[in-house]
VOLUM-242780 format. One record per residue (C-alpha): chain; x, y, z; residue in one letter; residue number from 1. Coordinates in nm, 2 decimals, padded with zeros to 4 digits. Last residue first. Example, Ala and Ser with C-alpha at 12.3 -4.5 7.8 and 13.67 -1.06 7.14 Angstrom:
# VOLUM-242780
(rec A; (01.37; -00.11; 00.71); s; 2)
(rec A; (01.23; -00.45; 00.78); a; 1)
END
This chain:
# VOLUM-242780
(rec A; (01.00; -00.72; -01.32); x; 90)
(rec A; (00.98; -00.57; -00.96); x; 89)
(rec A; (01.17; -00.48; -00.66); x; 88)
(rec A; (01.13; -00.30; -00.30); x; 87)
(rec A; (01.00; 00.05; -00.41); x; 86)
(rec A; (01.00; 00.26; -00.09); x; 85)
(rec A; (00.66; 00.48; -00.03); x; 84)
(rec A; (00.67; 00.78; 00.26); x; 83)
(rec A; (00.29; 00.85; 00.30); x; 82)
(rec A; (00.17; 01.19; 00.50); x; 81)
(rec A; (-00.14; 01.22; 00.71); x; 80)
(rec A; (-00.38; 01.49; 00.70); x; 79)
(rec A; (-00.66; 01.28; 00.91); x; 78)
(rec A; (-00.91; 01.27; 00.65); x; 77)
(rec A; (-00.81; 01.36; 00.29); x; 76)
(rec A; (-00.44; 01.34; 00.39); x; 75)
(rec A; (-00.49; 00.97; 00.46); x; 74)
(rec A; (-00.77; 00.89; 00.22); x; 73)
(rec A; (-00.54; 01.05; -00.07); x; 72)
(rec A; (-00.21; 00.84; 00.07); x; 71)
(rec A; (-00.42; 00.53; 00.10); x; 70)
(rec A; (-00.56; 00.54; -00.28); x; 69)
(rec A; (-00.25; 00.65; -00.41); x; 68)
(rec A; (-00.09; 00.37; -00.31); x; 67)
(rec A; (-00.37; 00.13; -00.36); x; 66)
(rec A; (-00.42; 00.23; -00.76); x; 65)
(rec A; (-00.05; 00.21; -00.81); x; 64)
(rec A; (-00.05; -00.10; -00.65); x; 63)
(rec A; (-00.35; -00.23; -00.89); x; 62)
(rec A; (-00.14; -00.09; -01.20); x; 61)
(rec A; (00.14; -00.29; -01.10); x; 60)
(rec A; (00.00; -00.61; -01.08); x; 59)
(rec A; (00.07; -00.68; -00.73); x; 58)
(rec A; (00.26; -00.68; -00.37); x; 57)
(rec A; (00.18; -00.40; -00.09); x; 56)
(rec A; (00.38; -00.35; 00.22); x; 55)
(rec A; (00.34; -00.20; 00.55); x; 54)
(rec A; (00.40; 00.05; 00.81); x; 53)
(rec A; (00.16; 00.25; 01.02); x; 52)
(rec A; (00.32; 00.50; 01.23); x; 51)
(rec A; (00.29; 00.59; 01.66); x; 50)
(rec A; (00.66; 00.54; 01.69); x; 49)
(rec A; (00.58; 00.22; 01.83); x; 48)
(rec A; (00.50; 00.06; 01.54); x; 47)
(rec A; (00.08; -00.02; 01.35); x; 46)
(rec A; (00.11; -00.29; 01.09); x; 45)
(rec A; (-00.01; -00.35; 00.75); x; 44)
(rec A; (00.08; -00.67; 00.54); x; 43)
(rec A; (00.08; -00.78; 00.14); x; 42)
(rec A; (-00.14; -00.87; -00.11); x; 41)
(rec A; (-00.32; -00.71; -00.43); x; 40)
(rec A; (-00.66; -00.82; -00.51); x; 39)
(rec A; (-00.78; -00.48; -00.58); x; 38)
(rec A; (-01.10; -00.50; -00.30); x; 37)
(rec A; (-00.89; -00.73; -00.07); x; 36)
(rec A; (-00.65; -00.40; -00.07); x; 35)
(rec A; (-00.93; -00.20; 00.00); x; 34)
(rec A; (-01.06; -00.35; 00.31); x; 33)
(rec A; (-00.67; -00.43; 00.43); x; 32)
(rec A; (-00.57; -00.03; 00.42); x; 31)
(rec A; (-00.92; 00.06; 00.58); x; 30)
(rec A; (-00.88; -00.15; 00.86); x; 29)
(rec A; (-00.50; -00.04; 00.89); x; 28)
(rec A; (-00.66; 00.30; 00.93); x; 27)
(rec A; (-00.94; 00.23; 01.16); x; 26)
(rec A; (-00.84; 00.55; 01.34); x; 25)
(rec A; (-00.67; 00.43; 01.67); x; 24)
(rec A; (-00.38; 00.50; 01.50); x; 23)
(rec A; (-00.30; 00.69; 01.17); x; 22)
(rec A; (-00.27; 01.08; 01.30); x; 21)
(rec A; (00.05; 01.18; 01.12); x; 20)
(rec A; (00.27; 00.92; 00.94); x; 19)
(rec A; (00.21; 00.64; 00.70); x; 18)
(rec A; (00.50; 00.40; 00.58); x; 17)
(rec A; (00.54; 00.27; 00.27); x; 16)
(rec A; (00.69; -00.07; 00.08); x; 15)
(rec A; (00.64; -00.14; -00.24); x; 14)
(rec A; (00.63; -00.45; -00.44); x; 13)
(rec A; (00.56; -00.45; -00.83); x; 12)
(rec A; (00.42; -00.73; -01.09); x; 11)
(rec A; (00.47; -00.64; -01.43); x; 10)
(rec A; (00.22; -00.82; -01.64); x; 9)
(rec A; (00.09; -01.21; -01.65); x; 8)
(rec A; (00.08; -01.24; -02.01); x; 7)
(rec A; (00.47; -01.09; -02.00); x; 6)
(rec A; (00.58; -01.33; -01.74); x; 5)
(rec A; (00.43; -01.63; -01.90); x; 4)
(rec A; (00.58; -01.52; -02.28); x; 3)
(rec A; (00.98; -01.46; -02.04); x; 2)
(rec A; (01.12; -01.17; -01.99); x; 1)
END
């Protein structure tokens, strides 16, 4: 790893997918509010099976953070379920 990669820290990608009662809920609102607040990037999207589908890119900590932050809100309020994929890192 090189000294830039190391100041910058581990940067992760996931992808998840949200099931249960997620649409027509302002749960992709809620998803792009709080990752704007952690500065982590990425894209949310409702499917045609009625699931919201996405993927979040970062420090590692801050998609930690948002991970667990949309699978608490989810169960917390609509008793959804979160299915996360890691897609690659440093």
């Amino acid at each position: 790893m090189s000294v830039l990669a190391k100041a910058a820290g581990v940067f992760k990608s996931v992808d998840y997918e949200v099931f249960g009662r997620v649409q027509g809920v302002c749960f992709r609102m809620y998803t792009e509010d709080e990752a704007r607040k952690l500065g982590v990037v990425g894209w949310v999207k409702n499917t045609r099976q009625g699931t919201v589908t996405g993927q979040v890119q970062g420090p590692e900590d801050k998609v930690n953070a948002i991970s667990h932050n949309i699978s608490a809100i989810g169960w917390i309020l609509h008793h959804c379920w979160c299915h996360w994929r890691h897609v690659g890192g440093a």
